[in-house]
C-alpha positions in Angstrom: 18.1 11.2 22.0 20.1 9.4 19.3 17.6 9.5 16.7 16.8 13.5 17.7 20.9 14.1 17.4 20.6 11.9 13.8 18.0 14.3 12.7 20.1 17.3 12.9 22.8 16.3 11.3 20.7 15.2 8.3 18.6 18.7 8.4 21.2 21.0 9.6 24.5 21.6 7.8 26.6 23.5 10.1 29.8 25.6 9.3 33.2 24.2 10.5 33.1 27.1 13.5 31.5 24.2 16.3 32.0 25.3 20.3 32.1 22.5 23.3 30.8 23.6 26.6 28.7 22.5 29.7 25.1 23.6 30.3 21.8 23.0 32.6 19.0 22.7 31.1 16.6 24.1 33.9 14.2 21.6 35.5 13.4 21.8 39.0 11.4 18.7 39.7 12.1 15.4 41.2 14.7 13.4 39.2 18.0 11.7 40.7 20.3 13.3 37.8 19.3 16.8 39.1 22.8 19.2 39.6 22.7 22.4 41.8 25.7 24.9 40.6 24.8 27.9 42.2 27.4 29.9 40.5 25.8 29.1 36.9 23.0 31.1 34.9 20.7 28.3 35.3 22.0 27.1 38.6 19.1 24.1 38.9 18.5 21.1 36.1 19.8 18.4 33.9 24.1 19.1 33.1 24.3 18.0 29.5 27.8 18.2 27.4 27.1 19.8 23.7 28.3 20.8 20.2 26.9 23.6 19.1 27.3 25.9 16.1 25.6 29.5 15.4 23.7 29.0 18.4 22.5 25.3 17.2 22.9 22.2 19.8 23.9 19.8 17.4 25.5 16.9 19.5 25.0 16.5 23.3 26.2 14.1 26.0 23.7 13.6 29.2 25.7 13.8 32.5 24.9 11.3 35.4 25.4 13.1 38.5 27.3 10.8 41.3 30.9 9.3 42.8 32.2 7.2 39.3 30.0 8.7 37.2 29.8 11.8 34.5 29.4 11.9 31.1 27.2 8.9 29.9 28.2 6.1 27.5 31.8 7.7 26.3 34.2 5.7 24.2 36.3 3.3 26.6 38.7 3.9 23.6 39.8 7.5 24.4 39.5 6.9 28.5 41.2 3.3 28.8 43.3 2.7 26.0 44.0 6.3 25.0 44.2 7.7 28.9 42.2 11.0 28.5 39.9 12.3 31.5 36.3 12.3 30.7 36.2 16.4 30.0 38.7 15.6 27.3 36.8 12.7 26.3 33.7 14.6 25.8 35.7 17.1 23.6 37.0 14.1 21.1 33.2 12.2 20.7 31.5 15.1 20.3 34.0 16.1 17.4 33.8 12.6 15.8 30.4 12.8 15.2 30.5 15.8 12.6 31.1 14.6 8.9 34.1 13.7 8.0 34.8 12.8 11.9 35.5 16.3 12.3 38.4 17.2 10.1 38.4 20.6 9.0 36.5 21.5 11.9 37.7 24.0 14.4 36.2 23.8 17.9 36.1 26.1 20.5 36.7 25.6 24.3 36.8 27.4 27.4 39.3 26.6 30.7 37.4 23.2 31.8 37.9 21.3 28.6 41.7 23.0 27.4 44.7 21.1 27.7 48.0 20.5 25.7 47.5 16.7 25.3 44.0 17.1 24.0 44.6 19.9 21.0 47.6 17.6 20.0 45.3 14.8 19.4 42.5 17.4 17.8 45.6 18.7 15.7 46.8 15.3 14.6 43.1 14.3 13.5 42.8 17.3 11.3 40.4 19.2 14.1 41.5 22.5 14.6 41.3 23.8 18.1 41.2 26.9 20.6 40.2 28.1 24.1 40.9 30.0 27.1 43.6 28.8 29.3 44.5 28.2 32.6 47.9 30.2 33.5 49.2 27.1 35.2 49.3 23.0 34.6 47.4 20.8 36.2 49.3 18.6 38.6 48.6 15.7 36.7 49.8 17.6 33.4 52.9 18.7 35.5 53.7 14.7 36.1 52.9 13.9 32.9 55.5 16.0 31.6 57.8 14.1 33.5 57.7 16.8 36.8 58.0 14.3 40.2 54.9 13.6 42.1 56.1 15.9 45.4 57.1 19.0 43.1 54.1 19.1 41.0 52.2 19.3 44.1 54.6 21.8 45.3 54.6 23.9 42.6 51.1 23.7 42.9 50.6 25.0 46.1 52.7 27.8 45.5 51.2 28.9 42.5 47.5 28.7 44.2 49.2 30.9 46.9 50.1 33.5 44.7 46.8 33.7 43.1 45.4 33.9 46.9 47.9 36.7 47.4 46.6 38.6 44.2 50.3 38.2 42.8 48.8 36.4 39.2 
């Protein structure tokens, strides 16, 4: 894989325009990482994380399927010491592999990968960011703005019930 990725990046000269997204890569035979997500285009195969640019997979990340497990071999740097999630994480290694480690680069996201913490950091490396949004924090972003454990949850719940409700 690393060799194949190395290759592109000599061959290929993308523009600064990349996009970050999921995808299955269909395969319906016998392997352990195999994911089912019926709701997806190709609901059946291998989940793999990639960079992509004018319809180009440039980068990619495998995904192991499992409890404790995800994205393979990310940076311990951005998880432990840096305390993004592994979605995030994805975003940030992916980026540093384009030249320059990604500055001057904008990249694209949808819902899964968006967040407030993570374009900060894109923004303070030079990466340029946007994406589709979710209309209301996370619970963990709502504590990590300094909102106690018990609200967060409760402004949660109520927001979810609204949704349910057809009032957002």
């Amino acid at each position: 894989s690393q060799p194949l990725q190395a290759a592109y990046k000599k061959y290929y000269i993308s523009g600064t325009n990349v996009a970050v997204d999921e995808t299955i890569q269909g395969f319906s035979g016998r392997a352990a990482e195999i994911v089912n997500i019926p709701v997806k285009p190709t609901p059946e195969g291998f989940k793999i994380w990639v960079l992509a640019c004018d319809g180009y997979i440039i980068g990619w990340l495998w995904h192991a399927k499992g409890t404790n497990k995800g994205p393979v071999n990310l940076h311990t740097y951005w998880t432990k010491e840096k305390g993004f999630n592994n979605t995030q994480t994805v975003v940030l290694q992916l980026m540093l592999t384009l030249p320059e480690s990604g500055r001057g680069y904008t990249v694209y996201l949808d819902n899964l990968f968006t967040s407030k913490r993570l374009f900060t950091e894109l923004r303070q490396s030079g990466i340029g960011a946007a994406g589709t949004v979710r209309t209301q924090n996370t619970k963990a972003e709502l504590i990590e703005d300094g909102v106690a454990e018990d609200e967060a949850e409760r402004m949660q719940a109520e927001y979810l019930g609204m949704v349910e409700e057809g009032r957002v």
